[in-house]
Predicted model as a PDB file, atoms N, CA, C, CB and O in Angstrom, pLDDT in the B-factor column:
MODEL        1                                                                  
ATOM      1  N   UNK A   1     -12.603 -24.304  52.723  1.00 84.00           N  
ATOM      2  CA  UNK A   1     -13.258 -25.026  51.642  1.00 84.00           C  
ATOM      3  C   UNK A   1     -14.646 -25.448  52.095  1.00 84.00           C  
ATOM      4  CB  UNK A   1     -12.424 -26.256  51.206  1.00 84.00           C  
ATOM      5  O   UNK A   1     -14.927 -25.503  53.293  1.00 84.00           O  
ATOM      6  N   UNK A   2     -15.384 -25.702  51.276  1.00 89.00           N  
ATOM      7  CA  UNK A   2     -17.109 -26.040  51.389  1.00 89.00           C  
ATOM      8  C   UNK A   2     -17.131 -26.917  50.106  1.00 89.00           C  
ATOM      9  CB  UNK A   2     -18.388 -24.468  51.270  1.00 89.00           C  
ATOM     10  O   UNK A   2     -16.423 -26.818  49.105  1.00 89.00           O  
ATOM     11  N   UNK A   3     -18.413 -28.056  50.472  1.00 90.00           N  
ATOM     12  CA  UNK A   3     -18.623 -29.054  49.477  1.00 90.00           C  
ATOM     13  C   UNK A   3     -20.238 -28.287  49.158  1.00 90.00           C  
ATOM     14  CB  UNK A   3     -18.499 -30.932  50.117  1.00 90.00           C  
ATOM     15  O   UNK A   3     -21.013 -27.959  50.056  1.00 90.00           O  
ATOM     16  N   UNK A   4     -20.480 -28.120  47.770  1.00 89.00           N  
ATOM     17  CA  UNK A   4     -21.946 -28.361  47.700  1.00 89.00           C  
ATOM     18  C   UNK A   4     -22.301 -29.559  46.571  1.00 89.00           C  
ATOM     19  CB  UNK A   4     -22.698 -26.899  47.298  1.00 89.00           C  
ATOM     20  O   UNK A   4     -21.562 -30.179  45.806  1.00 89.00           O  
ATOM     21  N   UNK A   5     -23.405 -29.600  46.746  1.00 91.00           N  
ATOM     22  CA  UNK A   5     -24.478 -30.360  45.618  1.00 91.00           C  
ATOM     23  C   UNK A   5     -25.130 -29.942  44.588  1.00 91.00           C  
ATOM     24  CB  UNK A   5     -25.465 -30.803  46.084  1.00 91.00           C  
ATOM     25  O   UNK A   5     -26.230 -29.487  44.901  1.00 91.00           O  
ATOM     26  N   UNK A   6     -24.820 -29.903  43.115  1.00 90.00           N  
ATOM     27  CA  UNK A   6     -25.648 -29.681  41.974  1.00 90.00           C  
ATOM     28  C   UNK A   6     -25.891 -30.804  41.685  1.00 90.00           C  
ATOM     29  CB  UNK A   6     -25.202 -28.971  40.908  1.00 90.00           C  
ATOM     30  O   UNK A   6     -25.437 -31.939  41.831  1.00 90.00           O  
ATOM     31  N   UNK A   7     -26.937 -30.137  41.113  1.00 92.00           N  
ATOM     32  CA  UNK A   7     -28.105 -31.270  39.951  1.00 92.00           C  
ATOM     33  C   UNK A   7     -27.658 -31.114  38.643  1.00 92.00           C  
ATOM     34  CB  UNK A   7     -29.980 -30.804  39.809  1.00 92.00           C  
ATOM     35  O   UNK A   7     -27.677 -30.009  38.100  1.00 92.00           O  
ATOM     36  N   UNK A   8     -27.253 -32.129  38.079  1.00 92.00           N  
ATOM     37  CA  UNK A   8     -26.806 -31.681  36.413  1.00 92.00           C  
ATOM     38  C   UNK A   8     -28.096 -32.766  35.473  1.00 92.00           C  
ATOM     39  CB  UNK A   8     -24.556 -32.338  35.922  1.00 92.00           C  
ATOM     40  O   UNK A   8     -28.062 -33.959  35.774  1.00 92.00           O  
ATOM     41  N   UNK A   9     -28.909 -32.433  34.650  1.00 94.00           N  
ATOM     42  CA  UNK A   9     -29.234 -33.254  33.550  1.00 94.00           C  
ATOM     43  C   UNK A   9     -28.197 -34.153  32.798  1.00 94.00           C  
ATOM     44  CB  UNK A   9     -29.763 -32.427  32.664  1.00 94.00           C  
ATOM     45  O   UNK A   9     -28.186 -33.952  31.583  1.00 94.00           O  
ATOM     46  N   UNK A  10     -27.245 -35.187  33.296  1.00 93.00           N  
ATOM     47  CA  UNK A  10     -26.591 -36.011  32.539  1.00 93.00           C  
ATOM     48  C   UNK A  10     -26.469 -36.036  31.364  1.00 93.00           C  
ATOM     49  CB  UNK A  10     -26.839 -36.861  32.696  1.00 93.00           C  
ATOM     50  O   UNK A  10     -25.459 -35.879  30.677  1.00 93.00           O  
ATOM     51  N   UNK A  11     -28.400 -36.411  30.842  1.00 93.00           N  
ATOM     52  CA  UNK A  11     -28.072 -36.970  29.880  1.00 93.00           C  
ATOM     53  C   UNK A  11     -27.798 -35.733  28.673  1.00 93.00           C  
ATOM     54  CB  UNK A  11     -29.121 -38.035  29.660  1.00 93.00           C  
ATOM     55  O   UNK A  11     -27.008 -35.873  27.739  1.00 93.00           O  
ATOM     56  N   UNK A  12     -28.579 -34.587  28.906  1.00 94.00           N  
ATOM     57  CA  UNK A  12     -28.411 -33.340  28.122  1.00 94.00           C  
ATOM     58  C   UNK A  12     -26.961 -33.378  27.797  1.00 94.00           C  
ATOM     59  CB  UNK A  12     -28.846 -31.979  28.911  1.00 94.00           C  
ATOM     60  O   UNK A  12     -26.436 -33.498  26.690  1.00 94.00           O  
ATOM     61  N   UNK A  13     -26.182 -33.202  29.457  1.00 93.00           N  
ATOM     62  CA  UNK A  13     -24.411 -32.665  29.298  1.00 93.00           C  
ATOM     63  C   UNK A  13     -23.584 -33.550  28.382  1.00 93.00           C  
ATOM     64  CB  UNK A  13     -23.484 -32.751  30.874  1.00 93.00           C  
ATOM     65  O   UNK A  13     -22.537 -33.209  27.832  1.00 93.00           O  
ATOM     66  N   UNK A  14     -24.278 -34.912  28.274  1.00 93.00           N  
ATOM     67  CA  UNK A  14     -23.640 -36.223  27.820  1.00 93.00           C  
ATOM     68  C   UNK A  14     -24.191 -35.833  26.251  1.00 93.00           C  
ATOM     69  CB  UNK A  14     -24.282 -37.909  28.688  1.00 93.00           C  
ATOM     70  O   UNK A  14     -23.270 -35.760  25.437  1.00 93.00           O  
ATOM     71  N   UNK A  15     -24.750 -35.726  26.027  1.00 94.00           N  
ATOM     72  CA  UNK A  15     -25.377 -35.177  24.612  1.00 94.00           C  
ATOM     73  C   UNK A  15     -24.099 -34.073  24.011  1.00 94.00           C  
ATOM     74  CB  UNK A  15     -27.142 -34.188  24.946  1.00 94.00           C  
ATOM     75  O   UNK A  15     -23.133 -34.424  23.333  1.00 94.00           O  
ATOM     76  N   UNK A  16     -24.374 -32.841  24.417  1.00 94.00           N  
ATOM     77  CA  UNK A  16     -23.793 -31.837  24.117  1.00 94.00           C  
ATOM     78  C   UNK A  16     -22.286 -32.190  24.421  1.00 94.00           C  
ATOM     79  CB  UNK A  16     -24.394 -30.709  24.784  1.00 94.00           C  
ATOM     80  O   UNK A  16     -21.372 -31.738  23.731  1.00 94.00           O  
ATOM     81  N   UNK A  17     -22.079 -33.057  25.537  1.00 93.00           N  
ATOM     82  CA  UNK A  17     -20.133 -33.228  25.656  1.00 93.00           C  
ATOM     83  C   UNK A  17     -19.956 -34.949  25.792  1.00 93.00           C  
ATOM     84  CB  UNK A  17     -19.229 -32.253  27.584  1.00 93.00           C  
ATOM     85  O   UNK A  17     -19.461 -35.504  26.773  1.00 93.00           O  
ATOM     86  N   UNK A  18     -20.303 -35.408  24.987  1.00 95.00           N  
ATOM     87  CA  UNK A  18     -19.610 -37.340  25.226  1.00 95.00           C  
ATOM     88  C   UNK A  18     -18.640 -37.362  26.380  1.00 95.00           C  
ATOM     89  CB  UNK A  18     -18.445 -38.094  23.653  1.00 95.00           C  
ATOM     90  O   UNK A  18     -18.602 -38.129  27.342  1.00 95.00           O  
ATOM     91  N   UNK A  19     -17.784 -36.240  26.032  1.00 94.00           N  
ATOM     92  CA  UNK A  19     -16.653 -36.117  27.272  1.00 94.00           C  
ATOM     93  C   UNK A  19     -16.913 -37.070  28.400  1.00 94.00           C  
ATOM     94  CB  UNK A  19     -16.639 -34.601  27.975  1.00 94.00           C  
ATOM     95  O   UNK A  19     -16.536 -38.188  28.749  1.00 94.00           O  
ATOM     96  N   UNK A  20     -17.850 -35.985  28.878  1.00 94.00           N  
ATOM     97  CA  UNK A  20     -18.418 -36.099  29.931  1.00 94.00           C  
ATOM     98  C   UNK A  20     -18.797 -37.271  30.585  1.00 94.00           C  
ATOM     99  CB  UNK A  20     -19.212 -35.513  29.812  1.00 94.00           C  
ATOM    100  O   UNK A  20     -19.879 -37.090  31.143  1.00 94.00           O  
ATOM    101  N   UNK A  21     -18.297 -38.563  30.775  1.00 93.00           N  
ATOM    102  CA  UNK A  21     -19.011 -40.019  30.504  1.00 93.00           C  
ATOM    103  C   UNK A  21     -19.323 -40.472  32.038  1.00 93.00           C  
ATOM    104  CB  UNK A  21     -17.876 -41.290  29.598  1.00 93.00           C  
ATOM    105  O   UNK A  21     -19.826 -41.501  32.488  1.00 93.00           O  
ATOM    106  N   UNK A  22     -18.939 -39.564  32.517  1.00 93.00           N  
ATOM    107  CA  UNK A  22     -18.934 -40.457  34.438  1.00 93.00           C  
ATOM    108  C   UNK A  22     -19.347 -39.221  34.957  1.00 93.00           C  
ATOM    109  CB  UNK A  22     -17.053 -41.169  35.459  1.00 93.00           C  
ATOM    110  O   UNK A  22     -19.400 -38.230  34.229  1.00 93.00           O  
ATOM    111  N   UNK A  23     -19.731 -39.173  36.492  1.00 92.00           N  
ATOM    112  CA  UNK A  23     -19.988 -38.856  37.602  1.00 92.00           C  
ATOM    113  C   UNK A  23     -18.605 -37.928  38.087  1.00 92.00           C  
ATOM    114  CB  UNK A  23     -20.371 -40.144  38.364  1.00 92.00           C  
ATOM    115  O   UNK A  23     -18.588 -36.779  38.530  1.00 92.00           O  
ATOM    116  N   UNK A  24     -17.630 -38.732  37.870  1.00 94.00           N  
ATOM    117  CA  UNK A  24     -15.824 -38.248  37.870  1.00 94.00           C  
ATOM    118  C   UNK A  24     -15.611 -37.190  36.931  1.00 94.00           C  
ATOM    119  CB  UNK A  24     -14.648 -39.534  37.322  1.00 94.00           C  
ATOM    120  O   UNK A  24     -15.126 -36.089  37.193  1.00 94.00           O  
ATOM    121  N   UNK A  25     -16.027 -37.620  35.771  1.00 94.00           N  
ATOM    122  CA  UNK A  25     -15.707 -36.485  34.623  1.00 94.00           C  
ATOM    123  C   UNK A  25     -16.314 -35.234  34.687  1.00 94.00           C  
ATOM    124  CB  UNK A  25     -16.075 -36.911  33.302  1.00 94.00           C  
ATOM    125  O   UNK A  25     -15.768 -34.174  34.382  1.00 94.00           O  
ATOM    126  N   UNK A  26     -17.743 -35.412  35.189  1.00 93.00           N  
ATOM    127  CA  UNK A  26     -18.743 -34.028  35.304  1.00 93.00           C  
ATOM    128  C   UNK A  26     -17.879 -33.596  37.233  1.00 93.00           C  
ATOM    129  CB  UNK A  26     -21.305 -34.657  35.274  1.00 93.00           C  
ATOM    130  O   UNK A  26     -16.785 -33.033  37.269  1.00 93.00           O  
ATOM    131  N   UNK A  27     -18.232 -33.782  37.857  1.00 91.00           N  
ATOM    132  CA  UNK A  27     -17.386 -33.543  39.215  1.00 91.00           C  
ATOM    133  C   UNK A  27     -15.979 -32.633  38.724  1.00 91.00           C  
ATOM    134  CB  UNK A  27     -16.877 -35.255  39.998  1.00 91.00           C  
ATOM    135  O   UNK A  27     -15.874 -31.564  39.325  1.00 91.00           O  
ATOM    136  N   UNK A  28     -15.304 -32.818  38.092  1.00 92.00           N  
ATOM    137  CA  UNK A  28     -14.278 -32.586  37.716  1.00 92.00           C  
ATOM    138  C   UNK A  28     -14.342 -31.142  36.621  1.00 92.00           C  
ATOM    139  CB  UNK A  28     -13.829 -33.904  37.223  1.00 92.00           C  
ATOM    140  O   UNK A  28     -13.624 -30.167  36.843  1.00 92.00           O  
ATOM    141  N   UNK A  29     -15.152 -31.190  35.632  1.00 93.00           N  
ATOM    142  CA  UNK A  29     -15.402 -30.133  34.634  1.00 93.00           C  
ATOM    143  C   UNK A  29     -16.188 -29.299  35.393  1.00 93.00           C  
ATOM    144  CB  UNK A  29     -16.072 -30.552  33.294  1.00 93.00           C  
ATOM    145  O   UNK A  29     -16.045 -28.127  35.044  1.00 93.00           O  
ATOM    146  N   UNK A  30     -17.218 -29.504  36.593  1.00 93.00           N  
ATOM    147  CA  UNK A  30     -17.840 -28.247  36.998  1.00 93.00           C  
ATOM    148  C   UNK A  30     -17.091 -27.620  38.037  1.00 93.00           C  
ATOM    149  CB  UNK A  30     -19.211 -28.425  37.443  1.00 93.00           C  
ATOM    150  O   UNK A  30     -17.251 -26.415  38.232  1.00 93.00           O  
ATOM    151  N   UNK A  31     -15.907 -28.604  39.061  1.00 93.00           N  
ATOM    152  CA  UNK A  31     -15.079 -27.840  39.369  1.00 93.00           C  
ATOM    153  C   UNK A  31     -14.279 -26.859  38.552  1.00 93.00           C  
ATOM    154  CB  UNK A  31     -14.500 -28.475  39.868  1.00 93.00           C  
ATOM    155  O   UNK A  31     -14.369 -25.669  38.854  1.00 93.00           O  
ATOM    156  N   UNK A  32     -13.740 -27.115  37.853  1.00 94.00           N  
ATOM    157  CA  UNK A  32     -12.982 -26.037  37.044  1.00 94.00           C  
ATOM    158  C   UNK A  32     -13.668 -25.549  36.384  1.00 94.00           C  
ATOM    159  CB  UNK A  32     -11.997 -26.303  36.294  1.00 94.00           C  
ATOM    160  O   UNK A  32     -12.961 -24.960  35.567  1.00 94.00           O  
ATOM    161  N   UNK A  33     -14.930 -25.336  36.109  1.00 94.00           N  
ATOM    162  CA  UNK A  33     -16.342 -24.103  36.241  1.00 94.00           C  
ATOM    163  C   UNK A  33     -15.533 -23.108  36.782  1.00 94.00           C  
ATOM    164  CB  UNK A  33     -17.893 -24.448  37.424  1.00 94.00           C  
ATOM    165  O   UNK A  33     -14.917 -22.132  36.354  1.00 94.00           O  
ATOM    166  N   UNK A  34     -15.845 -24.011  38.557  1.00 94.00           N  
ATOM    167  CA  UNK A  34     -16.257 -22.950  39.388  1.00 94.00           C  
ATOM    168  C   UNK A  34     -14.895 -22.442  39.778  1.00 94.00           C  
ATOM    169  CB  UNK A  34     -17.222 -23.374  40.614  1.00 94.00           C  
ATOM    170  O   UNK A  34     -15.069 -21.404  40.418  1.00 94.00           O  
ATOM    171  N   UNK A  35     -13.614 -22.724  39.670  1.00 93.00           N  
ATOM    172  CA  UNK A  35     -12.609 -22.234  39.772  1.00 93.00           C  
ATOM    173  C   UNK A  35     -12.362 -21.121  38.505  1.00 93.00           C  
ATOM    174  CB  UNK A  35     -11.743 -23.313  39.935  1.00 93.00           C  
ATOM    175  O   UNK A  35     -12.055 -20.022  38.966  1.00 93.00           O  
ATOM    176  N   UNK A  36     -12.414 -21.142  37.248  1.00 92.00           N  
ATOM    177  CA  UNK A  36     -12.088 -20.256  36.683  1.00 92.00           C  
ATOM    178  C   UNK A  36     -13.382 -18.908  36.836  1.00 92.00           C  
ATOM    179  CB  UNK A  36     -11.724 -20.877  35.355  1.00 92.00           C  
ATOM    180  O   UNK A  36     -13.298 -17.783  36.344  1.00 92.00           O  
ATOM    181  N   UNK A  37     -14.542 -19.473  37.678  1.00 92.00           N  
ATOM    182  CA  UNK A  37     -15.277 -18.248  38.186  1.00 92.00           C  
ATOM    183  C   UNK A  37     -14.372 -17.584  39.113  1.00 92.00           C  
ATOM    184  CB  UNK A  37     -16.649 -18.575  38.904  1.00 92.00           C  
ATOM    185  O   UNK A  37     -13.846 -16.516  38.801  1.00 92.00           O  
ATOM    186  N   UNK A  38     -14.141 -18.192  40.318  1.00 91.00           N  
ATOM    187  CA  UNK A  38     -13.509 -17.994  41.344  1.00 91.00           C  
ATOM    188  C   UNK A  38     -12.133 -16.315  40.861  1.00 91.00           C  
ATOM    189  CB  UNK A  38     -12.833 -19.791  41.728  1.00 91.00           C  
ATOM    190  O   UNK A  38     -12.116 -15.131  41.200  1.00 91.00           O  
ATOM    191  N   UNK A  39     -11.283 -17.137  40.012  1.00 90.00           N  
ATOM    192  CA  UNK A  39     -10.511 -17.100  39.528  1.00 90.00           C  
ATOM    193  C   UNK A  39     -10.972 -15.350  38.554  1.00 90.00           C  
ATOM    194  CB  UNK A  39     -10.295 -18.593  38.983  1.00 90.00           C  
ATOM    195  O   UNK A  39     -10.543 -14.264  38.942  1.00 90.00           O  
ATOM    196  N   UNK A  40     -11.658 -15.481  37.628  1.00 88.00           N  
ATOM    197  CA  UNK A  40     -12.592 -14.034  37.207  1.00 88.00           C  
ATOM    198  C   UNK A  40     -12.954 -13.035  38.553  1.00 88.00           C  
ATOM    199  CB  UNK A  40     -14.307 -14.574  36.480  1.00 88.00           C  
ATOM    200  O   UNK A  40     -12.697 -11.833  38.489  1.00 88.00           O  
ATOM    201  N   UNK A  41     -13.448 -13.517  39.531  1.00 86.00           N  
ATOM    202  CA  UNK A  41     -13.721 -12.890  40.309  1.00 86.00           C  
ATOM    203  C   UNK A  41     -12.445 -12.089  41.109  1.00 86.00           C  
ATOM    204  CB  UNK A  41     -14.495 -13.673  40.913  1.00 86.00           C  
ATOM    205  O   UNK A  41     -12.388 -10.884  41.352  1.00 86.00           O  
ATOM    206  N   UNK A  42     -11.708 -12.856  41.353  1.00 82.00           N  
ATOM    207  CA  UNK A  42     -10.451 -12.661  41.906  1.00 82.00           C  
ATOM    208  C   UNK A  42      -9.852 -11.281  41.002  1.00 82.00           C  
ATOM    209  CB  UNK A  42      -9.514 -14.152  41.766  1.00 82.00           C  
ATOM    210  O   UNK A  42      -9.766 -10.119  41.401  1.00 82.00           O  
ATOM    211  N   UNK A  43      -9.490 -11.830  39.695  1.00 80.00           N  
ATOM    212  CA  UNK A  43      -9.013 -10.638  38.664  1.00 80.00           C  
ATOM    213  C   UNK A  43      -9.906  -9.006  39.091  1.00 80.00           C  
ATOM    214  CB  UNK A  43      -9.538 -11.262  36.773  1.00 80.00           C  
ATOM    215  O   UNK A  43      -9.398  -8.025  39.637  1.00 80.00           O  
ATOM    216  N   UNK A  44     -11.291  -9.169  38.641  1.00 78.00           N  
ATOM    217  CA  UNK A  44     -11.814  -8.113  38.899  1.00 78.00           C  
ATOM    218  C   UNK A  44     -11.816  -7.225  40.198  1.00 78.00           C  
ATOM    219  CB  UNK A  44     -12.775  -8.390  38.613  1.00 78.00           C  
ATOM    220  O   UNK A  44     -11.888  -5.998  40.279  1.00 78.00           O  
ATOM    221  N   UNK A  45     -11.704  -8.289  41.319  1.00 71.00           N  
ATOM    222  CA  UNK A  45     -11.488  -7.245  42.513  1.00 71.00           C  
ATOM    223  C   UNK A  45     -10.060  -6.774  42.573  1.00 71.00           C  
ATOM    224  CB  UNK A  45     -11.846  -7.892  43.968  1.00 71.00           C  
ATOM    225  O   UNK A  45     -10.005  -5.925  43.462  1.00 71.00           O  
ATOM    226  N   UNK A  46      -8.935  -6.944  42.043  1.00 71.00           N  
ATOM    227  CA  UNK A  46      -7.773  -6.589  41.872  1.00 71.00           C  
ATOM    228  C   UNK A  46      -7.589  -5.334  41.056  1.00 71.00           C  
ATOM    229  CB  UNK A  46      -7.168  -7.601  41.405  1.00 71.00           C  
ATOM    230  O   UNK A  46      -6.813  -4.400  41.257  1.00 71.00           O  
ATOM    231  N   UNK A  47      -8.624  -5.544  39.923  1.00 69.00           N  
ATOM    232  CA  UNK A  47      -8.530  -4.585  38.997  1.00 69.00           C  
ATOM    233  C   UNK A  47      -9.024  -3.263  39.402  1.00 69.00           C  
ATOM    234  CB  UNK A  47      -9.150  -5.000  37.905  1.00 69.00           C  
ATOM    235  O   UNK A  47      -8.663  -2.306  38.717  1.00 69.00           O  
ATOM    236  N   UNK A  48      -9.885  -3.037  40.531  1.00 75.00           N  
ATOM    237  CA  UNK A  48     -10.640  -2.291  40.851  1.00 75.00           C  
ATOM    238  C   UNK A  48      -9.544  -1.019  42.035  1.00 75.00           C  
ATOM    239  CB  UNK A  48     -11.940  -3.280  41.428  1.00 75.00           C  
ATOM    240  O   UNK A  48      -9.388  -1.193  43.244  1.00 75.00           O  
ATOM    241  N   UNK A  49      -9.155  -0.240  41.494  1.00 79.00           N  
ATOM    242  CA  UNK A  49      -9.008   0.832  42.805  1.00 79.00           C  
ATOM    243  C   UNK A  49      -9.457   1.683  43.508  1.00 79.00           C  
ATOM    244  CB  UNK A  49      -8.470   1.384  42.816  1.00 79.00           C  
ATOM    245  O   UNK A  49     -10.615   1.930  43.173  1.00 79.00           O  
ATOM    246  N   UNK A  50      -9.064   2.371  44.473  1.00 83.00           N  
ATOM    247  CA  UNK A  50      -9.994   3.169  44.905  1.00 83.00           C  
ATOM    248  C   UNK A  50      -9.205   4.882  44.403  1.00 83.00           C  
ATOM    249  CB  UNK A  50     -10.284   2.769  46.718  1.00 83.00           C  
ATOM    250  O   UNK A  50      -8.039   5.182  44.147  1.00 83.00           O  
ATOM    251  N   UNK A  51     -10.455   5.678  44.435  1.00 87.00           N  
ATOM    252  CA  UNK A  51     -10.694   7.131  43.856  1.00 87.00           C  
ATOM    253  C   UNK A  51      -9.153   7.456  44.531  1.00 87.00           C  
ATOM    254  CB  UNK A  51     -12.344   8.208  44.514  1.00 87.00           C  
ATOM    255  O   UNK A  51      -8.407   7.884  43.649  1.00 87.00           O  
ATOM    256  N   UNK A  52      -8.413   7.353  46.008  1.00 89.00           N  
ATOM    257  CA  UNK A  52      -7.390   7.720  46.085  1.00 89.00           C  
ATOM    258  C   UNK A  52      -6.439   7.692  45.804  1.00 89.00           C  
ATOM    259  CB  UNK A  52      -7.263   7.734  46.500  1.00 89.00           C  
ATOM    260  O   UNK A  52      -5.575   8.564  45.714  1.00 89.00           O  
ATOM    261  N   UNK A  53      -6.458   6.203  45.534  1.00 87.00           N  
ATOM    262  CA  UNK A  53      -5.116   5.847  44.523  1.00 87.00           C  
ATOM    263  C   UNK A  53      -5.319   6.154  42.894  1.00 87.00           C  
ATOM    264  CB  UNK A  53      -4.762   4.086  44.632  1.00 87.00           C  
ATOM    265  O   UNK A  53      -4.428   6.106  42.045  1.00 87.00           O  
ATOM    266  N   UNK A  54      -6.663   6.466  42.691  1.00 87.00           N  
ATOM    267  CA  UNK A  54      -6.659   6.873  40.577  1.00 87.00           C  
ATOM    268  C   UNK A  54      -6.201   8.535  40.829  1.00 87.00           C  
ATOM    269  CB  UNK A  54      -9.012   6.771  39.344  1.00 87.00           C  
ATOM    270  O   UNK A  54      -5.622   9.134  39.923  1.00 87.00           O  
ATOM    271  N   UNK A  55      -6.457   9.087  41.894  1.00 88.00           N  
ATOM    272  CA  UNK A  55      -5.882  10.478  42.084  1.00 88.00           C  
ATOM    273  C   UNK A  55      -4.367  10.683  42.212  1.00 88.00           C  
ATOM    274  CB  UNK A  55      -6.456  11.032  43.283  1.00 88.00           C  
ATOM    275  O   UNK A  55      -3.791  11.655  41.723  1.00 88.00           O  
ATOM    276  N   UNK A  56      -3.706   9.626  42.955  1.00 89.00           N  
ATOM    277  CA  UNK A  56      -2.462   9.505  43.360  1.00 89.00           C  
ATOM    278  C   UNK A  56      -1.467   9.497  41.497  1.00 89.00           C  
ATOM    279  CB  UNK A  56      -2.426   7.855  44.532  1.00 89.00           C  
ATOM    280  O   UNK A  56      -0.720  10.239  40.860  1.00 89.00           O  
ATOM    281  N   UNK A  57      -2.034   8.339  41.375  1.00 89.00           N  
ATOM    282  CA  UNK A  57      -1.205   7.772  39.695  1.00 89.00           C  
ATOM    283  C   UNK A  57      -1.977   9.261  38.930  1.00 89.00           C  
ATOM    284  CB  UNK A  57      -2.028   5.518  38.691  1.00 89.00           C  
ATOM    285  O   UNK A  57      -0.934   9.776  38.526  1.00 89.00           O  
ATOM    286  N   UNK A  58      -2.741   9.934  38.628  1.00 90.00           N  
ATOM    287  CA  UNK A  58      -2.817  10.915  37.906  1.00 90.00           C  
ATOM    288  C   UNK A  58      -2.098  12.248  38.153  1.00 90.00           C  
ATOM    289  CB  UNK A  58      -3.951  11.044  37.833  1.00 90.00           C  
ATOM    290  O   UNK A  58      -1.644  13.074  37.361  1.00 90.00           O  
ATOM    291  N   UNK A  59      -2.137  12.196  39.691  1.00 88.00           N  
ATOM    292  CA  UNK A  59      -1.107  13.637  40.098  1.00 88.00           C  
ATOM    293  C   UNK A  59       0.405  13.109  39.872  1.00 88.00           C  
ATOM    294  CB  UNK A  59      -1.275  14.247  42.037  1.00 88.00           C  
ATOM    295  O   UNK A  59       1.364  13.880  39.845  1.00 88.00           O  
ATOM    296  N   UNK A  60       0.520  11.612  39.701  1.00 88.00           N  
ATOM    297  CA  UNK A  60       2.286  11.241  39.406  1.00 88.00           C  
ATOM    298  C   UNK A  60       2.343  11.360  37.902  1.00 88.00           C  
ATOM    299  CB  UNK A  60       2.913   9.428  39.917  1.00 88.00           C  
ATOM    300  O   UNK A  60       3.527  11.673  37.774  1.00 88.00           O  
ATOM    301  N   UNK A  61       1.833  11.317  36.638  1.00 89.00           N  
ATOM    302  CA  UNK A  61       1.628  11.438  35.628  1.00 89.00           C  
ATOM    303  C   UNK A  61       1.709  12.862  35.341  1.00 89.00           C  
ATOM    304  CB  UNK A  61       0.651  10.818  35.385  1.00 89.00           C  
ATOM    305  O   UNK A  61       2.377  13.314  34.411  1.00 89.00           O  
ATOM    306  N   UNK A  62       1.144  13.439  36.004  1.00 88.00           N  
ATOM    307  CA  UNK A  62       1.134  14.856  35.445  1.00 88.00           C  
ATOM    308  C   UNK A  62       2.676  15.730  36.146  1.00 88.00           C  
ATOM    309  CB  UNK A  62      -0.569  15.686  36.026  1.00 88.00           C  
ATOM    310  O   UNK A  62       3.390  16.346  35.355  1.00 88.00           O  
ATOM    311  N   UNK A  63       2.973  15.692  37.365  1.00 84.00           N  
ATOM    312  CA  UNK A  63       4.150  15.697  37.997  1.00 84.00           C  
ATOM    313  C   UNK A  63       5.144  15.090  36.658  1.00 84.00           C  
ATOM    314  CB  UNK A  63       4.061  14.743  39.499  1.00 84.00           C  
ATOM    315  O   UNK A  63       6.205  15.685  36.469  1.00 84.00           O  
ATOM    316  N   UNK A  64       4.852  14.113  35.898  1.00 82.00           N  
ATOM    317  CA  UNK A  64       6.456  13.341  35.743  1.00 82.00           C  
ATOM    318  C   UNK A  64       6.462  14.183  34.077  1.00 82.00           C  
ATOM    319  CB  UNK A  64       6.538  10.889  35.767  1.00 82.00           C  
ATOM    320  O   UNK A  64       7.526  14.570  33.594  1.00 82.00           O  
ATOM    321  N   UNK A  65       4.943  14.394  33.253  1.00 80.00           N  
ATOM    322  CA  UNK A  65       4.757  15.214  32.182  1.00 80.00           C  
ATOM    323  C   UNK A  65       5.824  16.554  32.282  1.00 80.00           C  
ATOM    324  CB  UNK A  65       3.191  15.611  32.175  1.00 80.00           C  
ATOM    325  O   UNK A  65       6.900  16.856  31.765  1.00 80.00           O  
ATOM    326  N   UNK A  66       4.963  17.112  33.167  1.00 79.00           N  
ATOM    327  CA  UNK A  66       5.532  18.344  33.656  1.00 79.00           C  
ATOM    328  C   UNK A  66       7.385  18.640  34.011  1.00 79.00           C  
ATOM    329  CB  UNK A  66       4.685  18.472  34.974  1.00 79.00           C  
ATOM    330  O   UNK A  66       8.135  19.610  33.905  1.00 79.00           O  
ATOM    331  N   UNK A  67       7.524  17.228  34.458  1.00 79.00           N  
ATOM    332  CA  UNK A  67       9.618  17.347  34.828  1.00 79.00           C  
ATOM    333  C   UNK A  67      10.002  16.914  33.414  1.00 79.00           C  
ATOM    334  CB  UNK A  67      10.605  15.842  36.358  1.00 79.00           C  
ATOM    335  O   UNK A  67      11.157  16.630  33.096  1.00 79.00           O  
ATOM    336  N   UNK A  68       8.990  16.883  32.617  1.00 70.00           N  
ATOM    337  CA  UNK A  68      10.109  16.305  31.178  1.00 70.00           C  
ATOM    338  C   UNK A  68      10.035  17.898  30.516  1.00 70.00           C  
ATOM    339  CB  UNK A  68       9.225  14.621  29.704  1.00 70.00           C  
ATOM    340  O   UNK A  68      10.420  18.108  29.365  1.00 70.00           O  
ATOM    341  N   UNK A  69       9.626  18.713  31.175  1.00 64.00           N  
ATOM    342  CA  UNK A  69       9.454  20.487  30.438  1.00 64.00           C  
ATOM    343  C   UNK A  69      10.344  21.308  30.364  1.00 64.00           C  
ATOM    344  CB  UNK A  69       8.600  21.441  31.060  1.00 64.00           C  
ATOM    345  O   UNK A  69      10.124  22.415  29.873  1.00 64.00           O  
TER     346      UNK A  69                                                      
ENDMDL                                                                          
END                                                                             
């Protein structure tokens, strides 16, 4: 884990979200920002395979086409 420091315009975020009323509340909503980034990021590198394995699942597809003949 790592701590950083943003700068937020308060009063803008407090404008656009009342929510938002403390130091606690914004701390809290930009964490779970940055977790459901985290979290996106995570998905996409999962989603991603490599050329050997999209070759593998296409030669098993066509193999399993082919045994239903």
């Amino acid at each position: 884990m790592c701590t950083v420091s943003v700068k937020v315009n308060e009063e803008l975020l407090r404008e656009m979200r009342p929510d938002l009323n403390s130091t606690a509340a914004i701390r809290l909503w930009a964490q779970q920002l940055i977790d459901r980034c985290i979290q996106q990021m995570e998905m996409e590198d999962e989603e991603t395979i490599s050329i050997e394995e999209a070759r593998a699942i296409v030669h098993a597809a066509i193999r399993d086409e082919y045994a239903k003949l």
